[in-house]
C-alpha positions, -999 to 999 in steps of 0.1 A, spaced: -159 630 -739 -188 624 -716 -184 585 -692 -211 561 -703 -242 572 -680 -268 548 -667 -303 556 -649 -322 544 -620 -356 548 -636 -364 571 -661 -382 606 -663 -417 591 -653 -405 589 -616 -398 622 -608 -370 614 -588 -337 628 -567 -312 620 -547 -304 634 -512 -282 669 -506 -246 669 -510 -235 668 -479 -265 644 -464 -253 605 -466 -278 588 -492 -269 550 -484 -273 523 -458 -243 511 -437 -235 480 -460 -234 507 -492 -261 482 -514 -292 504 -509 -298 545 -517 -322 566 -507 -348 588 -532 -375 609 -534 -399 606 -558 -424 637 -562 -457 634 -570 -483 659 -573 -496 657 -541 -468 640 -525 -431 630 -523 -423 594 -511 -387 582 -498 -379 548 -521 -347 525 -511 -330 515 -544 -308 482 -544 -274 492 -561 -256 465 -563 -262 453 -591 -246 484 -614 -218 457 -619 -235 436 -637 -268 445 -647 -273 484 -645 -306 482 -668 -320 459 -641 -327 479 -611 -358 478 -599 -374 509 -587 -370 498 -552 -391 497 -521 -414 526 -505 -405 535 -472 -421 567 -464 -447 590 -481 -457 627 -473 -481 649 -485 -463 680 -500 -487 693 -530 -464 705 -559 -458 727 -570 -460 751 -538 -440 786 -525 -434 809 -553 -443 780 -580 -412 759 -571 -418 724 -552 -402 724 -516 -375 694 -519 -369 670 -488 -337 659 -481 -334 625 -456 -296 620 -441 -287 584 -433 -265 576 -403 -230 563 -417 -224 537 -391 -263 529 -385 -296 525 -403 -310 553 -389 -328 581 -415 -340 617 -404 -359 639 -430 -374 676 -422 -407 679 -436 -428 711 -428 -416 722 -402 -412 684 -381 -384 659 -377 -391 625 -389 -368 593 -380 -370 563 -395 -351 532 -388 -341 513 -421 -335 478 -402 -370 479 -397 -390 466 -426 -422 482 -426 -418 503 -395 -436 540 -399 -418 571 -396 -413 585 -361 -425 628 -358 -398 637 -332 -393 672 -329 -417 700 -341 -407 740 -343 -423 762 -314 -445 780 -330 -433 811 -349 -401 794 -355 -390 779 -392 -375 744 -395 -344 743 -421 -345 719 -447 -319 702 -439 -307 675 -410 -278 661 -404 -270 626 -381 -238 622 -358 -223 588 -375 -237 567 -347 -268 580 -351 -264 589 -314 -282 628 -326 -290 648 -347 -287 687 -358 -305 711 -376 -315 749 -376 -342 764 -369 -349 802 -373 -372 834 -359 -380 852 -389 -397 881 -371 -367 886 -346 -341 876 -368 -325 845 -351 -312 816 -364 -305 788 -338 -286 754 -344 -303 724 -324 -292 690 -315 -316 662 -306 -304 634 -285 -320 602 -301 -324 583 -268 -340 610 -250 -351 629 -274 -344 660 -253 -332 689 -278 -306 715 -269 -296 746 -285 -257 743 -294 -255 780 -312 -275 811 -312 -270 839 -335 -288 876 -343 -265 889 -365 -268 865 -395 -286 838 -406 -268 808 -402 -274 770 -417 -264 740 -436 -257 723 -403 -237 693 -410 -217 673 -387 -177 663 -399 -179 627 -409 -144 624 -392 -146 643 -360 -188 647 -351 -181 672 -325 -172 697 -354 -201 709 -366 -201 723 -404 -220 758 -408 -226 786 -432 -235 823 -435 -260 822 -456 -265 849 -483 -255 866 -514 -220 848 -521 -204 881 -535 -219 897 -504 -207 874 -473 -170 876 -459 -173 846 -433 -192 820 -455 -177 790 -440 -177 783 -399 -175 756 -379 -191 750 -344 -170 729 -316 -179 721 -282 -148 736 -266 -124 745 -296 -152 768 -311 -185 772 -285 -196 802 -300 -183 793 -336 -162 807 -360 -151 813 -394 -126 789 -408 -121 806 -443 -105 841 -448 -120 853 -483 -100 884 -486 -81 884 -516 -51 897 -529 -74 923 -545 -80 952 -519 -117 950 -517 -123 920 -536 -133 887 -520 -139 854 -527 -174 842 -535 -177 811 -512 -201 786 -507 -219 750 -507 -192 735 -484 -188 697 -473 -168 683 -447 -145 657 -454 -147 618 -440 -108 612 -438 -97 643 -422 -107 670 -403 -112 696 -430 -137 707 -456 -136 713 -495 -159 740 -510 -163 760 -541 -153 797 -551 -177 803 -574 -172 816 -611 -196 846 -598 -168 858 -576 -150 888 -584 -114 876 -572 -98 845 -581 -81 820 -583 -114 803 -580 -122 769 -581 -123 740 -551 -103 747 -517 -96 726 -484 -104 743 -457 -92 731 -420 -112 730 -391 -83 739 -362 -75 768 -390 -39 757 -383 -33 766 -424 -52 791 -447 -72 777 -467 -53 758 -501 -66 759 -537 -69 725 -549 -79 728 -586 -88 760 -602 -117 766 -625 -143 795 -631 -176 772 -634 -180 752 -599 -211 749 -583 -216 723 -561 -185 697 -547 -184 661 -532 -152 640 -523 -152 600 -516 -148 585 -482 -111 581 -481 -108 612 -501 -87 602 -530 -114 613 -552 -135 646 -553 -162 656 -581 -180 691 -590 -207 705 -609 -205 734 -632 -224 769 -639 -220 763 -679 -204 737 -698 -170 732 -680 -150 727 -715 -163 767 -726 -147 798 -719 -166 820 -690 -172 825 -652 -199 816 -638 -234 819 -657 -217 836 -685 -222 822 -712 -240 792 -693 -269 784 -717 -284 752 -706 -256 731 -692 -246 721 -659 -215 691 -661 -205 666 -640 -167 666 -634 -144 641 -618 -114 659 -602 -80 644 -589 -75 663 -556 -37 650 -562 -32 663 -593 -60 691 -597 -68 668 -633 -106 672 -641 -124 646 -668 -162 651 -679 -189 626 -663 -214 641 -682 -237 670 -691 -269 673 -677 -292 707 -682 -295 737 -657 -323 732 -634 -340 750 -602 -342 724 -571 -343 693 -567 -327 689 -598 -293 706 -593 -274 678 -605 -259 675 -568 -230 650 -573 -217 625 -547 -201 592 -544 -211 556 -535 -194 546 -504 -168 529 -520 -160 554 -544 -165 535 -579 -197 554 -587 -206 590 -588 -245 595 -586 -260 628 -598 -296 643 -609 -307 649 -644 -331 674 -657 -351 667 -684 -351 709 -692 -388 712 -698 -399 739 -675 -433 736 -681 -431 699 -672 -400 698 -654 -388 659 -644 -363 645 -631 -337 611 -623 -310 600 -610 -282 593 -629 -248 573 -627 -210 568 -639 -189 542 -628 -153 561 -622 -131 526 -618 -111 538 -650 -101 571 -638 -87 557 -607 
């Protein structure tokens, strides 16, 4: 049976959480970050969580800090999500927005988003940024559509002097995301059909790895079968990363794996299912939670069979034991339901959909996980 579920605001607010493997909360772990879309603009809204303890209902919907103008919906009828990464040792925020870098600094109340960095002109700014924990710089991709290049770049945030750490023609490469534990690993993916790609999951180091390399062998027992691999996160207590074989894949055992970043083991199955979608694990890594392609209590891989449902799981990395959050509905972006942990681990946060595609909505829901400790 699904945990009780509460909501930070409902349906009205049009609201979402940051990308799994971005850091949604301030140092001290009392405030998140959301976005709130409008239809001529999405806004960034700090949210005081502290008091889910006591009085969930009483939540306010939280302070503005930052508005943009993104009309919605916009490129091929589908709105263009933002998705701001806070610092985990500082309050320091960075968000990609069209093509520019914006930092914000959280301590500041009432401070004005800083533009500092803008792609050269025929270049693409990824969606996605990612801040060392210090807030000392931050990485992101940028990429040459016409020449097929896709560069990760690192900004230093006292000079604000960028440098390119990888350069590559061959593929395009993203998802740039810093190791919580070790910041000179650099997370990265080859982007692209999953049933298609062979090296989905890479990591950048300055010396171990300077031109990058792939960290997960997908060949399967199966001559010519691989595993479908994707939406990877890199853990906070370790140096290793967790990411999902997806039900689509054609060889198995699928499911969640650890991956290591000195590729000093092959990668290990931790639990096996044939729904995954998306994974998260807590900051001392006890606890790890997925999302599902289909309801994750019905037979079927993948979409099979999927109708409507996308579930929140909770999953033991210890034991491989799943139990169901809760069910939320299928949904395009922003509204994946995206699953992560509060920094102490008692919550697990996660969008829901309200399913109406002609008026799609969204918010942010949440279930406390203190009993399945």
């Amino acid at each position: 049976m699904p945990q009780p579920m509460f909501c930070l605001g409902g349906y009205e607010l049009n609201r979402y959480h940051t990308y799994p493997h971005s850091n949604g909360f301030t140092v001290d772990g009392r405030q998140m970050i959301v976005m709130q879309m409008m239809p001529d603009h999405t806004s960034l809204w700090l949210l005081t969580t502290e008091l889910l303890d006591t009085s969930p209902q009483s939540i306010s919907p939280g302070r503005r800090i930052a508005s943009f103008d993104l009309p919605q919906p916009v490129r091929d009828k589908k709105p263009i999500p933002i998705w701001p990464d806070i610092a985990l040792n500082k309050n320091i925020l960075t968000v990609s927005v069209q093509d520019s870098i914006w930092l914000l600094n959280l301590d500041d109340i009432g401070s004005k988003p800083q533009l500092i960095y803008v792609a050269p002109q025929g270049w693409q700014l990824a969606d996605l940024t990612s801040l060392k924990p210090d807030a000392s710089a931050v990485c992101f991709g940028v990429y040459d559509q016409t020449n097929s290049i896709s560069r990760c770049m690192e900004i230093d945030l006292q000079t604000l002097q960028p440098r390119m750490l990888l350069e590559d023609d061959t593929r395009l490469i993203n998802h740039f995301h810093y190791s919580p534990y070790d910041p000179d690993w650099i997370g990265f993916a080859h982007e692209g059909p999953a049933t298609e790609i062979p090296d989905r999951v890479n990591g950048y180091h300055p010396t171990l790895a300077p031109n990058g390399r792939c960290l997960f062998d997908q060949q399967s027992a199966e001559p010519g079968k691989l595993l479908a691999v994707g939406h990877e996160r890199w853990c906070y207590d370790q140096p290793t990363a967790i990411a999902v074989a997806y039900g689509a894949s054609p060889a198995g055992p699928r499911g969640i794996y650890r991956i290591f970043a000195d590729a000093s083991e092959s990668a290990q199955l931790i639990s096996q299912a044939d729904r995954d979608w998306h994974c998260n694990v807590s900051r001392d890594g006890k606890h790890m939670v997925v999302d599902t392609s289909g309801p994750s209590d019905q037979p079927g891989c993948g979409w099979d069979e999927a109708g409507n449902v996308s579930d929140v799981v909770y999953l033991d990395p210890a034991t491989g034991q799943r139990t169901l959050l809760s069910r939320t509905k299928l949904a395009t972006h922003p509204w994946h339901p995206h699953p992560t942990f509060s920094p102490d681990g008692r919550w697990v946060f996660f969008n829901d959909f309200n399913g109406d595609t002609n008026n799609p909505r969204g918010r942010v829901g949440c279930v406390c996980v203190d009993a399945l400790s």
